[in-house]
C-alpha positions, 0 to 999 in steps of 0.5 A: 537733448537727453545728453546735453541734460546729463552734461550739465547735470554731472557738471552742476554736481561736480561744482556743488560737490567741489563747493560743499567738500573742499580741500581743508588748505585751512590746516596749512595755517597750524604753523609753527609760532615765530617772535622776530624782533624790530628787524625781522630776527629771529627771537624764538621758535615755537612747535605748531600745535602738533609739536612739529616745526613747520615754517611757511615757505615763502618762494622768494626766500628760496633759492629758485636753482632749489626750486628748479631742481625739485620740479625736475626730479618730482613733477617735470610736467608741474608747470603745464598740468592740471593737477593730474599727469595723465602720462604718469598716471598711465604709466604707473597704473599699468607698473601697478597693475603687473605689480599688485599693489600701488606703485609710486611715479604718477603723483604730482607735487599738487597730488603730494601736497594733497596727501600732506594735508589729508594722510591716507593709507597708500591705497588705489582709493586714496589715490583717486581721492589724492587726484580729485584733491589735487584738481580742486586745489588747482582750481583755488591755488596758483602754481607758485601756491601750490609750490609755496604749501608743498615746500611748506608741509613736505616732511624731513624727518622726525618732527621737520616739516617744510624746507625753512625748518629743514634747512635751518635745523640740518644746516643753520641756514634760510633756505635762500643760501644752500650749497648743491650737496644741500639742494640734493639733501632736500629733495631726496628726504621727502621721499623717505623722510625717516629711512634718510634722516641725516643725523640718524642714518648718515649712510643712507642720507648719503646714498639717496642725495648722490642719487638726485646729484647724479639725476641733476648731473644726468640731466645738465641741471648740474655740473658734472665736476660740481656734483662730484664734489657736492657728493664728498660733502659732510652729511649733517651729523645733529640738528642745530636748536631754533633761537631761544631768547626772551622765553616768558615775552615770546611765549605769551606772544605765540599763545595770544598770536600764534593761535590766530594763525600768525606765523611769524610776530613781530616783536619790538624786541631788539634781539642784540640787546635782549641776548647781552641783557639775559647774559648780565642778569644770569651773571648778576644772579649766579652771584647770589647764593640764597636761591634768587633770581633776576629780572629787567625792563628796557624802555624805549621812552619815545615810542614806550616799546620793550626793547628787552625782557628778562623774566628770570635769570633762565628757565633753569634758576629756580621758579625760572619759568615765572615772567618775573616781569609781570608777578605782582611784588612789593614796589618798596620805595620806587614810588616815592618820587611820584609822592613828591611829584604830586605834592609839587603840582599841589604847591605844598612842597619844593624841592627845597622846602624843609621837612622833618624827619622824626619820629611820627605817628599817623594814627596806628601807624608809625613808620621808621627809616631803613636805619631806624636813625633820624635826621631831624629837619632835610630838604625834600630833595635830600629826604628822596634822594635818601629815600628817609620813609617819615618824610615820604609818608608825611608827604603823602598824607597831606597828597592824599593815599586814596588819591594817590593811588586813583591817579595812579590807577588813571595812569594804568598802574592799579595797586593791589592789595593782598586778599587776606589784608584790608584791602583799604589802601593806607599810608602804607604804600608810600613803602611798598605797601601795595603791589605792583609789576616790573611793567607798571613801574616801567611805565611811571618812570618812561613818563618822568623820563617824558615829561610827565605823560604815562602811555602804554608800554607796546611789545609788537611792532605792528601796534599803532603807537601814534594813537597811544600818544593821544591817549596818554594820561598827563601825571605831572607837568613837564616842570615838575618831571624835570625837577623829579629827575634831577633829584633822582640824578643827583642822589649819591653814587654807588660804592666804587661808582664814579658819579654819572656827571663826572665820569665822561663815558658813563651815562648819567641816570636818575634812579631809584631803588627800593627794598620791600618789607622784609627783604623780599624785593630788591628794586632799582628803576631810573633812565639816562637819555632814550631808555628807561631800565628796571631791574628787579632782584629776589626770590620767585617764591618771594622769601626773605633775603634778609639785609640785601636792599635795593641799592645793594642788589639792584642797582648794581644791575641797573647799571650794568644794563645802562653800561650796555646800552651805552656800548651799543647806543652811546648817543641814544644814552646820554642825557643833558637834562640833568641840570637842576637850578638852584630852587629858591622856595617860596615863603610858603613852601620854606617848611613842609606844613608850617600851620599844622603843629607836631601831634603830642608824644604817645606812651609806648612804655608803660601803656596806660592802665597796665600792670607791670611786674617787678622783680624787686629785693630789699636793696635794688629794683631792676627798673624799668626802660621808658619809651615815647614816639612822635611829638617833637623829640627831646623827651622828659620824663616824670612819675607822679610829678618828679622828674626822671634822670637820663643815664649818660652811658646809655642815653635812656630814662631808667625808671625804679619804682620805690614799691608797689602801687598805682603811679602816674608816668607823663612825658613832655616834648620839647614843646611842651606837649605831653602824654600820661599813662595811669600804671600799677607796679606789682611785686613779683620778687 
C-alpha cells in the first residue's frame, strides 16, 4: 500500500510539475517578420526581435531526402524514441566519464531543440535539464513538430537560424530545391555553426560537408558516384540579401503583425508591379537636381487593394526613410473635381454652364490663377479642365467650405489644418489650403473611378473587403461621377503626349495635377480602367521648388506609371467610359449664379484714409499707379470728379496730383459699381 501511495504521489508530482513548469515553445513564435504579395512572393524580410533570421520551417517546403538524411546523421532512433535514446545515452555517459567532461552523441534532436530554446552551459546538469525538457516537449508535440521547431531554431552561423534562412541566404533557394553538396552543407553547420560558416571558413565548411557525404555514401543514403561529385561543388563564398522591395509599406506591415507573432503577412501588393514602380519613381527622381524625392499609389478600384507603394524615390534619397505616402502635403488643386462634383449633385452648375473668371474678392480673400491671367466667362468643364483657381473657389463658396470638408471627412479623408493657422477651414482649400495624404486622395479618385462610392483602401490579403462594400460612403452619383470623368479625360495632353483617345496603345486616363502654395508639392492623381495612380513629387523637408508645377513634375510620372500598367495588365487598363455627351445646360444652369450680382470693385491703391508721399519738383510729379480688384473689370478711373486717362503703352491709370491736399479717388466697373478712398497726398520733395 505504502508503495503504491508513493507511486502515485511522484507521479501526481511529475504531472503537477510538468503543468506549472513547461517547456517556453512560445519563444519559437519570435520569428523573423515576412510581407508576401497577393501570391505568396517575397516582398521583404525582417530581423525577429533578436535581430536574427528565423523563418518557420515548414516539412512540406522541405526536401524530405534532406529530412531523411538529417534524422540519419543526428538521431537514427528519433522516430521510435521518446525524447530520450537511452542506448545513446548510455554510451555517452560511460565516453563522459573516462573523459571528464561532457561528451556529445546521446542528444537527440528533441534533446537539441530543447537546449535552442533554453541555452545553457554544457554542463551534466544541463543535460539532465535538456532530458527532462525533451520528454515534456514529446508529451505536447508531434514528431513532425518537433522536427518542424528543430529545423526552425538550429543555428548556421553569424545571425542564421532555421534551414529557410540558411538556404536562402547561402544558396538563394527554398529549402525544397537543394542539390546533396547543399543537403551536406546543412546538416553539417549546426554542429558548429561559427567554426563551418561558408562564407568565413570555406576550408572548414568544405571538410565537415565531406564528412556527412561520406557518412550518407557510407550509409547507402547516398550514391557513391554522387557523393563524389557533390564533394567537388562550390562552397558558398557570401550570403546573398532577403528581398527589399516596398520598405515604408512592409515596415509598418511587421510592426503592427509581426509583433502578434505572424510570420509571414500577406500583403495585396503585386511585387512585379511594385519593383518596375520603385524603378520609374528613383529614375523619375534622379532627374531632379534640387534635393527632391517621389512617390506613388497603385489602386486596384474594384477590390481598393494597394497594388504598389513607393514611399520615396529609396531609402538613400534624401528623408528617403519618410513614407511619403502618408505625410500630411498640400493637395493643391487635386480637390477641385469633388468642388465641381458636389456642385453638380446640387443642381447649381453643369458642365457647360458659363462661369466667370475674373478677378473676385471673397471677403479678405482674393484668389489668383496660376498665370495670374483671366479669361473672362468659360465653361465648368474648361475652367476644371485648366484648373482656373476664381472658378474653383467661386464654386465652393456657393457648395459650402465647412461642408464640404464634413463630407469629405463622412468619406474618411479628414482635412487638417497647420497648428499655428486658424484652424477654421475657409475658401482656401479649393487651393490646397488644408492638408492631406497620397492615401486619401487615392481613395477620392478609386471612387470617381467607381461611380461615385468612397470605401477603404485594404493593404492585407486577408482583409474581408466584401464588408467594406457595405459600408462605403456614396460621395456623388454614378451620373455625376462619370460627367467628373469625362472632364478630367478630355483635359489637354501633355507636351510630346499624343492624346489618350488618339493613341491606339496608350490608356486613356482622367487625371488631375495639382501644385501647393509655393511650390512645395507637386501632385497628379487620375485612373484609366482598373487602376487608380497617384504620383507625388517634392521635397521631404517640404521647401520650395520654385516653378516646378504638378503638370511638369508630376504627370509625366503618373504616365510612366499607367504606361506600366499598361505593359503588364493591356485589358486591365483600357477604359471605354470615356464619352462625354454633349451637355445641353438647362436654362437655369446656362450662368453659374445668375441672380447673385458681382460685388462693387474694392480700392487697392490708394487705401481709403492713407498718406501718401510724393516725390515732386517744380516741373513733374512721378505719379501714382492705380489699383482695383473685383467687381466686373473694365475700371474707370476718377479724382475728385475727373476722369483719369489710361497709358496706351502700359495699359495702366497713372495718376499725378497737382499738389499737396486731401482728394477723393472712386473707381467704377463697367456696370456702374464704384469704390471711393478719401487720401492725403504730402510733399516729400
Amino acid at each position: 500500500m505504502q508503495a503504491l501511495g508513493l507511486g502515485a504521489f511522484i507521479a501526481v508530482s511529475v504531472v503537477a510539475l510538468d503543468f506549472l513548469f513547461p517547456p517556453p515553445l512560445e519563444r519559437v513564435q519570435n520569428i523573423s517578420p515576412l510581407v508576401v504579395d497577393r501570391e505568396g512572393r517575397w516582398v521583404h524580410a525582417f530581423q525577429n526581435q533578436q535581430d536574427r533570421w528565423r523563418f518557420a520551417a515548414d516539412l512540406e517546403s522541405i526536401d524530405q531526402t534532406f529530412v531523411e538524411r538529417l534524422i540519419a546523421v543526428e538521431d537514427k532512433r528519433f522516430w521510435r524514441h521518446p525524447g530520450i535514446d537511452a542506448a545513446a545515452v548510455l554510451r555517452a555517459t560511460l565516453s563522459s566519464v573516462r573523459a571528464g567532461r561532457v561528451m556529445s552523441g546521446a542528444s537527440t534532436l528533441t534533446m537539441q531543440t530543447a537546449r535552442l530554446l533554453e541555452p545553457r552551459p554544457r554542463t551534466f546538469g544541463a543535460k539532465f535539464i535538456e532530458m527532462l525538457r525533451a520528454l515534456q516537449i514529446e508529451r505536447r508535440l508531434t514528431k513532425q513538430e518537433i522536427l518542424e521547431l528543430y529545423l526552425t531554431l538550429a543555428p548556421y552561423g553569424g545571425n542564421l537560424e532555421g534551414v529557410r534562412a540558411a538556404s536562402l541566404s547561402y544558396f538563394g533557394k527554398e529549402p525544397l530545391y537543394l542539390t546533396d553538396a547543399e543537403q551536406a552543407l546543412l546538416i553539417a553547420l549546426p554542429q558548429a555553426p561559427e567554426a563551418r560558416r561558408p562564407d568565413r571558413h570555406a576550408v572548414t565548411a568544405k571538410a565537415a560537408r565531406q564528412a556527412i557525404l561520406n557518412r550518407l555514401s557510407e550509409t547507402g543514403m547516398l550514391d557513391h558516384r554522387l557523393a563524389v561529385e557533390a564533394g567537388d561543388a562550390r562552397i558558398p563564398s557570401s550570403r546573398k540579401p532577403f528581398a527589399r522591395s516596398a520598405y515604408h509599406t512592409s515596415r509598418r506591415l511587421a510592426a503592427e503583425y509581426g509583433t502578434q507573432g505572424e510570420g509571414v503577412i500577406s500583403s495585396s501588393l503585386d511585387i512585379k508591379l511594385q519593383r518596375q514602380a520603385e524603378t520609374i519613381v528613383r529614375t523619375h527622381a534622379t532627374r531632379t537636381d534640387d534635393g527632391a524625392t517621389a512617390a506613388a499609389l497603385i489602386i486596384d478600384n474594384e477590390r481598393r487593394e494597394i497594388r504598389v507603394a513607393v514611399g520615396s524615390s529609396g531609402l538613400d534619397a534624401p528623408g528617403g526613410w519618410i513614407d511619403l505616402t502618408r505625410a500630411v502635403r498640400s493637395p493643391g488643386s487635386t480637390l477641385k473635381p469633388f468642388i465641381y462634383a458636389l456642385a453638380f449633385e446640387d443642381g447649381i452648375a453643369g458642365a457647360d454652364t458659363v462661369i466667370d473668371d475674373m478677378p473676385r474678392s471673397f471677403g479678405s480673400y482674393t484668389p489668383e490663377n496660376f498665370d495670374r491671367l483671366f479669361r473672362g466667362e468659360v465653361r465648368v468643364r474648361d475652367a476644371l479642365q485648366h484648373s482656373l483657381n476664381v472658378p474653383a473657389v467661386r464654386t465652393l463658396d456657393k457648395v459650402g467650405a465647412r461642408r464640404f470638408a464634413a463630407i469629405l471627412s463622412a468619406a474618411g479623408v479628414k482635412l487638417k489644418t497647420p497648428t499655428s493657422a486658424n484652424p477654421e477651414l475657409s475658401l482656401a482649400i479649393a487651393l490646397g489650403g488644408a492638408g492631406v495624404t497620397a492615401y486619401e486622395i487615392a481613395s477620392l479618385y478609386a471612387a470617381l473611378a467607381d461611380d461615385g462610392e468612397v470605401r477603404p483602401l485594404h493593404w492585407m490579403t486577408n482583409q474581408d473587403n466584401s464588408e467594406s462594400e457595405g459600408s462605403g460612403y456614396r460621395l456623388m452619383s454614378e451620373d455625376t461621377a462619370h460627367r467628373v470623368r469625362a472632364i478630367l479625360a478630355g483635359g489637354p495632353s501633355l507636351a510630346g503626349r499624343a492624346p489618350g483617345a488618339l493613341a491606339q496603345a496608350a490608356p486613356r486616363i482622367a487625371f488631375k495635377t495639382g501644385t501647393s502654395y509655393g511650390y512645395r508639392d507637386a501632385w497628379s492623381a487620375g485612373h484609366a480602367g482598373r487602376y487608380t495612380v497617384v504620383a507625388w513629387v517634392g521635397r521631404a523637408d517640404g521647401a520650395p521648388r520654385p516653378g516646378v508645377t504638378g503638370r511638369a513634375a508630376a504627370a509625366p510620372l503618373l504616365f510612366d506609371l499607367f504606361d506600366m500598367l499598361n505593359r503588364n495588365d493591356a485589358e486591365g487598363v483600357g477604359d471605354s467610359q470615356f464619352n462625354p455627351k454633349k451637355e445641353e445646360a438647362p436654362f437655369a444652369l446656362a450662368r453659374f449664379n445668375r441672380q447673385d450680382p458681382l460685388p462693387a470693385p474694392e480700392i487697392i491703391f490708394p487705401r481709403h484714409g492713407v498718406e501718401i508721399f510724393d516725390r515732386m519738383t517744380q516741373d513733374e510729379t512721378r505719379g501714382f499707379v492705380l489699383a482695383a480688384r473685383g467687381g466686373a473689370g473694365a475700371y474707370r478711373w476718377f479724382v475728385d470728379g475727373d476722369p483719369l486717362d489710361v497709358e496706351t503703352t502700359s495699359g495702366r491709370t497713372l495718376w499725378r496730383p497737382d499738389a499737396p491736399g486731401f482728394y477723393s479717388v472712386a473707381v467704377v466697373d463697367e456696370e456702374g459699381r464704384s469704390a471711393q478712398a478719401k487720401v492725403r497726398v504730402i510733399s516729400s520733395g
